[in-house]
C-alpha positions as CSV (number, residue, x, y, z in Angstrom):
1,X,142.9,-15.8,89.7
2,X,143.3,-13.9,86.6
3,X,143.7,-15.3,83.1
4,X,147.5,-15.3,81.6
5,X,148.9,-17.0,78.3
6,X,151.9,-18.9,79.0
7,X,154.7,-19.3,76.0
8,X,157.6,-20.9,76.4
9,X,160.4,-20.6,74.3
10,X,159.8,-17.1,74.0
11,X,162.8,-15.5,73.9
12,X,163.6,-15.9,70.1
13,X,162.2,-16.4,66.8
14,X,158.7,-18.2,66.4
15,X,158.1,-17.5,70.5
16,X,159.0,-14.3,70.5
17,X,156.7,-13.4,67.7
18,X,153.9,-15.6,69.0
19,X,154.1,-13.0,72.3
20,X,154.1,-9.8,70.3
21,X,150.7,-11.5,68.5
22,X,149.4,-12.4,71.8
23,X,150.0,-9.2,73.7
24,X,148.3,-6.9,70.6
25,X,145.2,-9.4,71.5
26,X,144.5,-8.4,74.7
27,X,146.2,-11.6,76.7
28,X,148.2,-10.9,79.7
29,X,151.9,-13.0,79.5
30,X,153.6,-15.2,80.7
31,X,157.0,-15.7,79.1
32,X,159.2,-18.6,80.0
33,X,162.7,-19.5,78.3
34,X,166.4,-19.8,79.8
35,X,167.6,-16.6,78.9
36,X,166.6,-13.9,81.0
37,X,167.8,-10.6,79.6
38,X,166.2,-12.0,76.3
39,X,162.8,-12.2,77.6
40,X,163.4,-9.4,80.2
41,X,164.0,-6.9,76.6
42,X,160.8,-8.5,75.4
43,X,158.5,-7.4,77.8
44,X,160.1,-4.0,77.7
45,X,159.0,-4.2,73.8
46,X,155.5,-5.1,74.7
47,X,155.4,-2.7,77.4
48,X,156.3,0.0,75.2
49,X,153.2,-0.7,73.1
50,X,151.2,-0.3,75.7
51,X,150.6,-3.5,76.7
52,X,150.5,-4.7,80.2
53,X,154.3,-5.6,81.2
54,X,154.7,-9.8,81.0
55,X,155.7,-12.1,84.1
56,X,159.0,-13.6,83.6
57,X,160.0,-17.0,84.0
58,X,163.6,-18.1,83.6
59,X,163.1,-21.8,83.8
60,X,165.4,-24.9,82.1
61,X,162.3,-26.9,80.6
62,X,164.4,-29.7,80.3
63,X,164.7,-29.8,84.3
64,X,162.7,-32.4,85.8
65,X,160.7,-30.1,88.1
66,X,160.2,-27.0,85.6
67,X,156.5,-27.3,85.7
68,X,156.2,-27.7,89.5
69,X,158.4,-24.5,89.6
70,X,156.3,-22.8,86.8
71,X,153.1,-23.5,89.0
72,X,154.7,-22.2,92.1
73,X,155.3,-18.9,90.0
74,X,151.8,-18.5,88.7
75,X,150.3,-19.2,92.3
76,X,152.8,-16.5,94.0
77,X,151.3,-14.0,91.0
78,X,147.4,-15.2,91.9
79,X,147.1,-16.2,87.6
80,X,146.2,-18.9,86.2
81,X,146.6,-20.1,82.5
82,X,143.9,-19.7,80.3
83,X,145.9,-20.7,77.3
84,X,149.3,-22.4,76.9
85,X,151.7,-21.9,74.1
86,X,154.3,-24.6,73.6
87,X,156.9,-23.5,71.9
88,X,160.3,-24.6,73.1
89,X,162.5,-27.2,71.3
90,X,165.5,-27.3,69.5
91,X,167.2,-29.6,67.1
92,X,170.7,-31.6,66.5
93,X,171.8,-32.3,62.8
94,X,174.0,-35.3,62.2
95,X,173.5,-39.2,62.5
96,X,171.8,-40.0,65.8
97,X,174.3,-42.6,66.9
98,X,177.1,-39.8,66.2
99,X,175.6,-37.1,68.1
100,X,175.9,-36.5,72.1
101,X,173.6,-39.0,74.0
102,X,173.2,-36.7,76.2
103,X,171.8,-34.0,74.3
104,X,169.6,-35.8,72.5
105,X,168.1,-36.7,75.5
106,X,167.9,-33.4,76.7
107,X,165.8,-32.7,73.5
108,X,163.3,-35.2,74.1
109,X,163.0,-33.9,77.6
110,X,162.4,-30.4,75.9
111,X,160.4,-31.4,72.8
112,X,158.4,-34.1,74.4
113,X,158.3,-34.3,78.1
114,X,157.9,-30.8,78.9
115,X,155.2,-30.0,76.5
116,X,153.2,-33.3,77.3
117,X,153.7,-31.9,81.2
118,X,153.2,-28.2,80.2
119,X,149.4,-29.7,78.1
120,X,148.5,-31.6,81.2
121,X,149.1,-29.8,84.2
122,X,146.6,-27.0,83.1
123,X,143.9,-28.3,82.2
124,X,141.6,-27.4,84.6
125,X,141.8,-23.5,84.4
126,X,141.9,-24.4,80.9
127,X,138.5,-25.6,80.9
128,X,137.6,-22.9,83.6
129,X,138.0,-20.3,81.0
130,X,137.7,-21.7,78.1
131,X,140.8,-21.4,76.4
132,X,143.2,-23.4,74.7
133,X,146.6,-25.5,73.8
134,X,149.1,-24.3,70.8
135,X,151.9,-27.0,70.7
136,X,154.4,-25.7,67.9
137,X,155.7,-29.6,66.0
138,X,156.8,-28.5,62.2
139,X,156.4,-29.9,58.9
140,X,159.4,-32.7,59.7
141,X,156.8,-34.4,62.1
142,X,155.0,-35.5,59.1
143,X,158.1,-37.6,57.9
144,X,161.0,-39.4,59.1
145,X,164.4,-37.7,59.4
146,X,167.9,-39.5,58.9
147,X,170.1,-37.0,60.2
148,X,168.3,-35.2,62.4
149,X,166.3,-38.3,63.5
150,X,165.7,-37.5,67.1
151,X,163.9,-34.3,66.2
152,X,161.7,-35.4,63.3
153,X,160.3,-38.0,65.9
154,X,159.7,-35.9,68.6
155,X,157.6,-33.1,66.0
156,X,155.7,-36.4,64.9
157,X,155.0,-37.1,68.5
158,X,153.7,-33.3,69.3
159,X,151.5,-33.8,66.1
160,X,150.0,-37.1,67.1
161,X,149.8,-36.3,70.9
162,X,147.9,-33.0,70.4
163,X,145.9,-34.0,67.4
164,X,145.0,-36.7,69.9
165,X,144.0,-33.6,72.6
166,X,142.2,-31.8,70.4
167,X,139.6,-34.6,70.5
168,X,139.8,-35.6,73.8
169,X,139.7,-31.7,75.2
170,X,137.1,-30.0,72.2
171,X,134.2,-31.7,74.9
172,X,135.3,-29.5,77.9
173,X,135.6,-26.6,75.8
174,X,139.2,-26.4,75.7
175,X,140.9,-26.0,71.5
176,X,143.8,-27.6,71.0
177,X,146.0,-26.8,68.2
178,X,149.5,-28.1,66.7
179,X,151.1,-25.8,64.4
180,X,153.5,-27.5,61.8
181,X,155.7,-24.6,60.3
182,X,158.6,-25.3,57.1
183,X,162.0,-23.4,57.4
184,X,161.8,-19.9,60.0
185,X,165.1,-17.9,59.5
186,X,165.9,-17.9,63.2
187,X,168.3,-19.3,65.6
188,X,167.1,-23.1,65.7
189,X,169.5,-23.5,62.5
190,X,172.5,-22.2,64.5
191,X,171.5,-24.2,67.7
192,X,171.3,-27.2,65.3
193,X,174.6,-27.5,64.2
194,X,173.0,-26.1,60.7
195,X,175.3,-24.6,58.4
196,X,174.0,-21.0,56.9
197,X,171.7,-22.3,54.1
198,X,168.8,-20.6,51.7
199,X,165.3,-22.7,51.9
200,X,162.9,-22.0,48.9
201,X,161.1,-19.1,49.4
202,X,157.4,-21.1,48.9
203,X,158.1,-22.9,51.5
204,X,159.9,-20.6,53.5
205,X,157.7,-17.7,56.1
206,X,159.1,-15.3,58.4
207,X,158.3,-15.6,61.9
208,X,156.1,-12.8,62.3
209,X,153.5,-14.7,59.8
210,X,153.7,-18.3,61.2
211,X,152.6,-16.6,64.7
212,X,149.7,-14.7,63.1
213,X,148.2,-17.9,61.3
214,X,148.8,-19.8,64.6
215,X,146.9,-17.4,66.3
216,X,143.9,-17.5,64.1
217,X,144.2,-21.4,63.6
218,X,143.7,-21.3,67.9
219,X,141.0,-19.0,67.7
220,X,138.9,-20.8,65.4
221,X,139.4,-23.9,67.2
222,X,141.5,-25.8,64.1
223,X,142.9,-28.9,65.1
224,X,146.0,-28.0,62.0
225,X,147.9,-24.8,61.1
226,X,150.3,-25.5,58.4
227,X,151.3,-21.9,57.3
228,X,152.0,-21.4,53.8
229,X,150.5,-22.7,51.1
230,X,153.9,-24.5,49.9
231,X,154.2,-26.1,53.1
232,X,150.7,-27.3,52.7
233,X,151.5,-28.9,49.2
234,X,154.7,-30.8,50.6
235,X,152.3,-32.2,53.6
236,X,149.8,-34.0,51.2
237,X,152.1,-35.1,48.6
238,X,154.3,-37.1,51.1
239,X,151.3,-39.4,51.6
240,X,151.5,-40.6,47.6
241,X,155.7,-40.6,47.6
242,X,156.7,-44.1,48.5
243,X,158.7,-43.6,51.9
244,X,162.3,-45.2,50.8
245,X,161.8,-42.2,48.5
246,X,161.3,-39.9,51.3
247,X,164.0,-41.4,53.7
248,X,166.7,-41.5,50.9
249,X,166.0,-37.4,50.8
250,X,165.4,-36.7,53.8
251,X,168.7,-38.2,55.0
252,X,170.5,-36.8,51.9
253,X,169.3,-33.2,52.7
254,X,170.3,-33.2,56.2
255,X,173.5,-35.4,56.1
256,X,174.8,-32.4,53.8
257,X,173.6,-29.6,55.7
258,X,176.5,-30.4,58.3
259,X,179.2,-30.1,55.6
C-alpha cells in the first residue's frame, strides 16, 4: 500500500492550509470533511500546482462509524496512512447549561472521540513508515473556559491525550504532535455563534502560518507547536495567574462575545 496524509477538517481555514503545506511537501492526500464541493475545489487547487490530485472523503466525524468508513475508503484505494492530521472541531459560545445538549455532544464526538479514534486506529502503518500524529487543540486547552466550557475542555483533553502519545509512540518511531494555535480569522468564529470581533494582532496568525509551524513542529518530532511568540507568552504566564483570576476572564471575555 502506498503512503497518504490524512486531514480532516480540511475544507476550511487551518485544514485547508495544512493540505496546501502538505501537498508542496511531497505527501499524497487524503482530505476528509462534510462538505464535498469544498474539498472537491481544494484538490482542484492542489492539482493545479502540480501536485498529485487528493482522495476525497465526505464523511460526518461525529458519526459513530466514520473511521470504519474512512478505513474501508483507504483499503478500496490500496493506501495506507503514514501520517494523520486531526484537525476537525468546532466550538459553541454561551453558558453550557444554555446551549443545545445535543450539540454539545456532537462536539465532543468531533473534538474528542473522533480524533482519539482517528490516533488509534492507524497506528500500525504509522509505525510501518514512520510517520506521525498532528492533533490541532488551541491555546484554550491550557485554561478553563466559562462560556464556551465544553470546547476549552475538549482542546485540554487533545493536549493531554497526545502529549500523552507522544511518549507512548516516540519508541515505535511514530512523532506525535499537538498544535495549540490563539485566534485564526476563519469560520470557527461564525460556526461558534461568535460575533465579528478583532483579536490583538500578537496573538493573532493567519492560517497559512499556523500550518507551516505545524508542519515543521511534526517534522522535528516536537511534542508542542504553539505558533506565535504572543501565544507562547500567554501559555507560561497562566501558570503564575491565580485561576479565579483566569476563570473571572475567561468567562467575562466569552460571555460578551455573544452580545
Amino acid at each position: 500500500m502506498r503512503p497518504v496524509t490524512l486531514i480532516t477538517g480540511a475544507s476550511a481555514g487551518i485544514g485547508t492550509a495544512l493540505a496546501h503545506v502538505f501537498a508542496e511537501n511531497g505527501h499524497e492526500l487524503v482530505l476528509i470533511a462534510r462538505r464535498e464541493g469544498r474539498l472537491a475545489e481544494l484538490a482542484d487547487a492542489i492539482a493545479a500546482r502540480g501536485h498529485k490530485r487528493p482522495i476525497l472523503l465526505p464523511v460526518d466525524l461525529a458519526k459513530p462509524d466514520a473511521v470504519d468508513r474512512i478505513g474501508d475508503v483507504l483499503m478500496l484505494h490500496d493506501v495506507e496512512p503514514d501520517t494523520v492530521v486531526n484537525n476537525a472541531g468546532f466550538g459553541l459560545v454561551g453558558a453550557a447549561a444554555e446551549l443545545d445538549h445535543a450539540e454539545e455532544l456532537t462536539m465532543v464526538d468531533v473534538n474528542v472521540r473522533a480524533l482519539t479514534d482517528l490516533s488509534l486506529a492507524f497506528v500500525p502503518s504509522l509505525e510501518r513508515h514512520k510517520g506521525g500524529i498532528l492533533n490541532v487543540a488551541s491555546v484554550a486547552g491550557f485554561l478553563p473556559g466559562p462560556g464556551m466550557a465544553v470546547y476549552y475542555a475538549s482542546k485540554a483533553y487533545v493536549l493531554s491525550f497526545s502529549e500523552a502519545l507522544h511518549q507512548e509512540l516516540a519508541p515505535r518511531g511514530v512523532r506525535v504532535t499537538v498544535l495549540c494555535p490563539g485566534p485564526v480569522p476563519s469560520e470557527f468564529q461564525e460556526r461558534a455563534g461568535i460575533r465579528k470581533e478583532h483579536y490583538p494582532p500578537v496573538i493573532t496568525q493567519s492560517a497559512e502560518y499556523v500550518a507551516a509551524a505545524a508542519y515543521r513542529g511534526l517534522k522535528q518530532g516536537r511534542r508542542l507547536v504553539v505558533p506565535g511568540l504572543g501565544n507562547k507568552l500567554v501559555t507560561v504566564l497562566l501558570r503564575f495567574i491565580p485561576r479565579r483570576l483566569v476563570l473571572a476572564a475567561a468567562g467575562a471575555r466569552n460571555l460578551r462575545r455573544t452580545r
